[in-house]
Backbone bond lengths (Angstrom), bond angles and torsions (degrees), N, CA, C in turn:
res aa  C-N    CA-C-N  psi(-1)  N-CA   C-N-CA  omega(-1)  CA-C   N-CA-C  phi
1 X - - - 1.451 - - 1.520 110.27 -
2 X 1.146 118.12 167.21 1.602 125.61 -160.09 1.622 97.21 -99.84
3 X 1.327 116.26 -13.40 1.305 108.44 -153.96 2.004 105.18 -144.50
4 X 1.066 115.37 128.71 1.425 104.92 176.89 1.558 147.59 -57.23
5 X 0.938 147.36 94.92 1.289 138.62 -152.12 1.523 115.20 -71.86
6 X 1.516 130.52 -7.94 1.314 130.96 178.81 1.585 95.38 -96.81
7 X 1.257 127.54 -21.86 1.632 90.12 179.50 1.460 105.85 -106.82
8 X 1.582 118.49 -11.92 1.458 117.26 174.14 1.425 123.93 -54.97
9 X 1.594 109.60 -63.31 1.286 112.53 170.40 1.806 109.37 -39.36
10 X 0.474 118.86 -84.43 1.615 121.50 -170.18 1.819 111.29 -13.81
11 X 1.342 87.91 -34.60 1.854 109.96 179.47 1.610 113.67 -76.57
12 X 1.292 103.36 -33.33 1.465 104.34 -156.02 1.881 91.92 -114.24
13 X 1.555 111.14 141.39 0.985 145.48 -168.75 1.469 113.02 -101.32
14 X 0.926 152.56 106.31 1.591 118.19 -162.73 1.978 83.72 -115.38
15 X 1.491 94.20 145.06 1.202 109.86 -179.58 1.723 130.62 -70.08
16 X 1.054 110.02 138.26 1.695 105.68 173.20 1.242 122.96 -57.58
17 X 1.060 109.98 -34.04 1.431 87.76 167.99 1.468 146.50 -58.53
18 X 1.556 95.66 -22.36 1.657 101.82 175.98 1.585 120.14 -80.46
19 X 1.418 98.77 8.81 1.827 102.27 -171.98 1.686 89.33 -109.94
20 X 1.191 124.20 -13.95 1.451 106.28 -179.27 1.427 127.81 -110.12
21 X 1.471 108.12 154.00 1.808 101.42 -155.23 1.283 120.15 -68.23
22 X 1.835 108.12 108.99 1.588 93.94 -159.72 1.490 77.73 -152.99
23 X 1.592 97.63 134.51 1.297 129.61 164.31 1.602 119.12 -32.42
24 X 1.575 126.20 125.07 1.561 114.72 -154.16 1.548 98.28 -82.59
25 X 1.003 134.85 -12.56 1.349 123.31 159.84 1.625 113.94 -82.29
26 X 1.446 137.98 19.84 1.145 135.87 149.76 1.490 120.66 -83.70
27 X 1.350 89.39 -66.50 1.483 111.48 157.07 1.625 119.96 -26.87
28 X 1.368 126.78 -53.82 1.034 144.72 166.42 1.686 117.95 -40.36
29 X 0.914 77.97 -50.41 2.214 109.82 -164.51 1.789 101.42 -65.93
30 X 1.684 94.06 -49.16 1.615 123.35 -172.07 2.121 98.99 -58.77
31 X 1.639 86.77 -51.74 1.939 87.92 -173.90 1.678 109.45 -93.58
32 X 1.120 103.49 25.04 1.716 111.94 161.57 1.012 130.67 -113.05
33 X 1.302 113.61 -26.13 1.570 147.38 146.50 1.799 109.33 -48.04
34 X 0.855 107.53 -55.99 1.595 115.00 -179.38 1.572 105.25 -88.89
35 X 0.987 147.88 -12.23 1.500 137.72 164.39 2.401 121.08 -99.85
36 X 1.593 67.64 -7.20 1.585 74.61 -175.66 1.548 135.04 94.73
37 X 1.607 81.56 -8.62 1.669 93.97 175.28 1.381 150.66 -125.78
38 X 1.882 84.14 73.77 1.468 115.70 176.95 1.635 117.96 -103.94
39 X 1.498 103.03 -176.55 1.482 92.23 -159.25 2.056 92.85 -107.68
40 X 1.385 104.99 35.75 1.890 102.68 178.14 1.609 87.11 -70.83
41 X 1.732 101.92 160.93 1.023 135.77 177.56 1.515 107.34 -54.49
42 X 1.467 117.26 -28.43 2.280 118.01 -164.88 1.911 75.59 -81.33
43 X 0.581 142.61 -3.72 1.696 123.02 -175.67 1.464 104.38 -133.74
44 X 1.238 121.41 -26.12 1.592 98.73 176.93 1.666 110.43 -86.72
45 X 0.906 91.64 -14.69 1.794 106.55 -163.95 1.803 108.41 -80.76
46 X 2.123 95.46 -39.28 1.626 92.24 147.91 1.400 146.42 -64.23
47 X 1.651 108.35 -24.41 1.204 92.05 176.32 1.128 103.31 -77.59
48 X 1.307 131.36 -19.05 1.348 117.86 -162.86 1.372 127.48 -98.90
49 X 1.350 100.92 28.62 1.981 110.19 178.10 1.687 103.22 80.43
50 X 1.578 134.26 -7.65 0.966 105.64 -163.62 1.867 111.51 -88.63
51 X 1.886 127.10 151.40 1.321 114.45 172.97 1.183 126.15 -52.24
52 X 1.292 127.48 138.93 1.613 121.24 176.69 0.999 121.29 -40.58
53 X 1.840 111.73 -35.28 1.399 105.33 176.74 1.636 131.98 -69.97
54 X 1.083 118.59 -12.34 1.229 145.16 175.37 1.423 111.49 -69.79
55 X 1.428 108.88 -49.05 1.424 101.89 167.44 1.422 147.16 -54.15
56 X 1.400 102.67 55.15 1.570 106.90 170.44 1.171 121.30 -46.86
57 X 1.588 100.40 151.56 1.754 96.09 153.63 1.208 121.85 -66.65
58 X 1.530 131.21 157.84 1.121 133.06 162.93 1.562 133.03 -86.14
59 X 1.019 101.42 1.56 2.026 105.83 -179.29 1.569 76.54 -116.48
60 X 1.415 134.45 -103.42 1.339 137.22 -143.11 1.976 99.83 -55.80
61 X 0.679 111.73 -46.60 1.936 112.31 -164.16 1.206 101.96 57.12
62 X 1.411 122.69 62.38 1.667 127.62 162.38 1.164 103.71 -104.27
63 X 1.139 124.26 -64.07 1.497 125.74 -164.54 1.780 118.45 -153.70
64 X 1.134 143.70 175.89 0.970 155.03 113.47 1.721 117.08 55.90
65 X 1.419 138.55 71.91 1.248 117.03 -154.87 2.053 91.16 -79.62
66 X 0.820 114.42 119.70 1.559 126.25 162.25 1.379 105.67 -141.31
67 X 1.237 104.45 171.88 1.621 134.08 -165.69 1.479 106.58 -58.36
68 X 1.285 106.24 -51.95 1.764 123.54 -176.16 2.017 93.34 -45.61
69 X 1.478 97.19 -71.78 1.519 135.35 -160.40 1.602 79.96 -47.00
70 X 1.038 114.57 -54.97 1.774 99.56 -162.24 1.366 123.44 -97.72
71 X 1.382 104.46 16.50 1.378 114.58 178.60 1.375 116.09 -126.80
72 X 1.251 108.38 -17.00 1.612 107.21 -171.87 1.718 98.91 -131.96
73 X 1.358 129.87 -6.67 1.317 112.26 -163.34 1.596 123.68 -143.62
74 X 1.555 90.62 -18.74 1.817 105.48 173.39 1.186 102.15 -66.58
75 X 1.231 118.35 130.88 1.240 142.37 179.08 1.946 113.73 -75.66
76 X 1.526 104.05 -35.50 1.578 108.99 162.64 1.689 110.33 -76.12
């Protein structure tokens, strides 16, 4: 291996979520969410030149598609 396993572990935390019984497309959704690489509007809309403000959601058109917005507050 490229990398040591006695001083890494000590570093690395491994998350709860992967110990609990959850469907692998949740799971999935959960570690895309946390690395940044999903397809919400705050990241596609960056690569693509568009203003933040512009970035609506696309089902509700209230506000702002971000992580918060689509996980805790969209109403669709």
């Amino acid at each position: 291996m490229l990398y040591c396993k006695k001083h890494c572990k000590k570093h690395f935390i491994r998350p709860k979520y992967l110990d609990m019984s959850l469907p692998n497309t949740q799971r999935v959704a959960i570690g895309q969410l946390r690395v940044l690489s999903h397809q919400l509007e705050i990241e596609m809309g960056l690569a693509n030149g568009v203003s933040r403000e512009e970035r609506i959601y696309r089902l509700c058109h209230i506000e702002g598609e971000d992580e918060y917005h689509f996980i805790c507050k969209c109403p669709t």
